[in-house]
C-alpha positions as CSV (number, residue, x, y, z in Angstrom):
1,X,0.0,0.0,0.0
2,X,1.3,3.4,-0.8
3,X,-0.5,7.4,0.1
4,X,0.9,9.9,-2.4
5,X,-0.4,13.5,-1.9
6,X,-1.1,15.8,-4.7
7,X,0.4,18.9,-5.1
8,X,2.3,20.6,-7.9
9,X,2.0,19.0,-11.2
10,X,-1.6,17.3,-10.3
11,X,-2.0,14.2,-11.0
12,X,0.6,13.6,-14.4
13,X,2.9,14.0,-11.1
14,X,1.2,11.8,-8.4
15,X,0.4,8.9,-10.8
16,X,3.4,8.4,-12.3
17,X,5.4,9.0,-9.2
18,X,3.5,6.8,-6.9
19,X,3.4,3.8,-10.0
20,X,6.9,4.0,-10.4
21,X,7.6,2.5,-6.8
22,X,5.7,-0.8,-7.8
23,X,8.7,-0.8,-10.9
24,X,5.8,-2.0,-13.1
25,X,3.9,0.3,-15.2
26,X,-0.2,1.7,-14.7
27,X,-2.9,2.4,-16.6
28,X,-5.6,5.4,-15.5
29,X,-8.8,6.3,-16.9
30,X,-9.1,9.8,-16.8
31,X,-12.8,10.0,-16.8
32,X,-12.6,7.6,-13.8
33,X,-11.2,10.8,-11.7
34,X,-13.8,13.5,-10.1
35,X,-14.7,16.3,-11.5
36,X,-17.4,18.9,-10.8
37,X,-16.7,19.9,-14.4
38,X,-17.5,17.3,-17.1
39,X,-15.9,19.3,-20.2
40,X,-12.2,19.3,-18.9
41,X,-9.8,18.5,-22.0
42,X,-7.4,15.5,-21.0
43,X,-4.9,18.2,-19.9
44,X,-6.9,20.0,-17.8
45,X,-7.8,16.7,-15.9
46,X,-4.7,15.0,-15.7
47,X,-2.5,18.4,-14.9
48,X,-5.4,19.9,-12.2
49,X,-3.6,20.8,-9.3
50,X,-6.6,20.3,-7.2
51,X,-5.9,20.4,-3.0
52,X,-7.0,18.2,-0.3
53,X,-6.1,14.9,-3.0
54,X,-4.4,11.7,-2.3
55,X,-3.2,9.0,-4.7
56,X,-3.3,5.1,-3.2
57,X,-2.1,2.0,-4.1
58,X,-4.2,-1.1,-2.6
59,X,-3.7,-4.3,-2.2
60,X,-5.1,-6.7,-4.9
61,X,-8.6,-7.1,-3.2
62,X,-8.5,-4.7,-0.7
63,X,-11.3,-2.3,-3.0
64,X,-14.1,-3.2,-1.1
65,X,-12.7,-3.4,2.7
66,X,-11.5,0.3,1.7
67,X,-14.9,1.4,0.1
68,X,-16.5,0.0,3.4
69,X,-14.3,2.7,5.3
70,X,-14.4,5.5,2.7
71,X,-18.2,5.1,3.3
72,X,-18.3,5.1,7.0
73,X,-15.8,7.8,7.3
74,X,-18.3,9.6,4.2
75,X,-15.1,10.6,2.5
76,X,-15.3,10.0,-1.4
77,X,-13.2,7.7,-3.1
78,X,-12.3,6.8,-7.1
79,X,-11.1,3.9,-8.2
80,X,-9.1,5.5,-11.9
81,X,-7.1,2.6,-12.9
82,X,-4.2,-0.2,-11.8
83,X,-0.8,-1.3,-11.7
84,X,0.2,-3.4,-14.8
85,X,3.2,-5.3,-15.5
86,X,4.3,-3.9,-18.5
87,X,6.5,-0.8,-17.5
88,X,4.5,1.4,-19.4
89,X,2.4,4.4,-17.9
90,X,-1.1,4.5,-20.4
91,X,-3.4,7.3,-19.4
92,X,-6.9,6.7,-21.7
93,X,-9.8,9.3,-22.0
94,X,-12.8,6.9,-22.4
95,X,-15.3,9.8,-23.3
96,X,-13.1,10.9,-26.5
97,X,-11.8,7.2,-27.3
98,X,-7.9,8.5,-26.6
99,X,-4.7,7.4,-25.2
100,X,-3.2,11.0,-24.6
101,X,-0.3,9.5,-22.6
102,X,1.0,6.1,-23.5
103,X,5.0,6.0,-22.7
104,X,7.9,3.9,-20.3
105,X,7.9,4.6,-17.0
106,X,11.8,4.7,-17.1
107,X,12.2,7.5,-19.4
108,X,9.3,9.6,-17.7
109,X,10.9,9.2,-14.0
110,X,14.7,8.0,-15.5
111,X,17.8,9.1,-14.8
112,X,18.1,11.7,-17.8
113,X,21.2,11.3,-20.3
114,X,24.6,13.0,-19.3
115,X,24.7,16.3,-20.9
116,X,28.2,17.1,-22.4
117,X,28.8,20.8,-23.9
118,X,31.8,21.9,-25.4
119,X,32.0,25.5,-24.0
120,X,34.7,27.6,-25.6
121,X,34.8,32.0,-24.9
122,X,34.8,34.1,-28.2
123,X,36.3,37.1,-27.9
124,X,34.8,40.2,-30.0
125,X,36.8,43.8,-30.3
126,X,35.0,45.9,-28.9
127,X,34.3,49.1,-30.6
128,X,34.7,52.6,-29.4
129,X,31.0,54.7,-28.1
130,X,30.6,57.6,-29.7
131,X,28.1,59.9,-28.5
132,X,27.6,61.9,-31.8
133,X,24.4,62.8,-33.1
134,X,22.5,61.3,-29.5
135,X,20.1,63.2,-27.7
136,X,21.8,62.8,-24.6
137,X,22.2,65.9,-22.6
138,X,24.1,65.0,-19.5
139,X,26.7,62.3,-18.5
140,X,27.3,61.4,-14.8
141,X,31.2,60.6,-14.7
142,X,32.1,58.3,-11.4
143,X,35.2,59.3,-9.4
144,X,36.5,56.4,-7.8
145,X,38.8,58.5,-5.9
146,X,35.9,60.8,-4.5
147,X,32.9,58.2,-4.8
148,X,31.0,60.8,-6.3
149,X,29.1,61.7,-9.6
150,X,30.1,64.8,-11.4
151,X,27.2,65.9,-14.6
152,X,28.8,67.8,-17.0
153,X,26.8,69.5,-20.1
154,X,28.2,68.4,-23.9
């Protein structure tokens, strides 16, 4: 059994994050998640940062025991998909007949590739400021000496 809370990211953070400690894969049903509003796009649903969530694994089984409680303790519950085999995360939209998400685990929540850059400093002359033909009225001059500005007129 595992509690996950959700927080920034919504659930495309949770889910993945709280499969990936099985090392097996998961597949969700987005529809299968509460919503007051029924047009959400896929997006919306499975990046909703919504408070006061919680992502669990159960037990094989365990569903109804846990309903039981959920329904004493009048707290609601989903059930939005399981734990599969197969490495793969697969997140499916049943109202639109989509698989928006439908990747490995290991490259979602991997160690990312070493990142090698060859870095070299190109130096440019630089070119003389001229002032000719500004609009600038004043200059402020610092004296390191003094520490203080001196404006002079052009």
């Amino acid at each position: 059994m595992l509690i996950h809370d959700v927080g920034a990211g919504g659930l495309s953070n949770a889910l993945p994050e709280a499969i990936a400690h099985s090392r097996r894969g998961g597949r969700i049903d987005l529809r299968k998640i509460p919503s007051a509003e029924s047009e959400l796009s896929p997006m919306e649903i499975w990046c909703n940062e919504a408070q006061e969530r919680y992502v669990l694994a159960l037990i094989p089984g365990s569903v109804p025991l846990f309903a039981a409680l959920c329904e004493r303790e009048r707290c609601p519950y989903a059930v939005i998909g399981e734990i599969t085999g197969d490495g793969r995360l697969r997140v499916t939209d049943s109202l639109l007949s989509a698989t928006p998400v439908d990747m490995a685990l290991e490259v979602l929540l991997g160690k990312a590739p070493r990142l090698t850059r060859d870095v070299r400093t190109l130096r440019k002359p630089a070119e003389p400021l001229s002032t000719a033909g500004s609009s600038i009225v004043n200059r402020s001059i610092f004296c390191s000496g003094s520490r203080r500005l001196r404006i002079s007129r052009f």
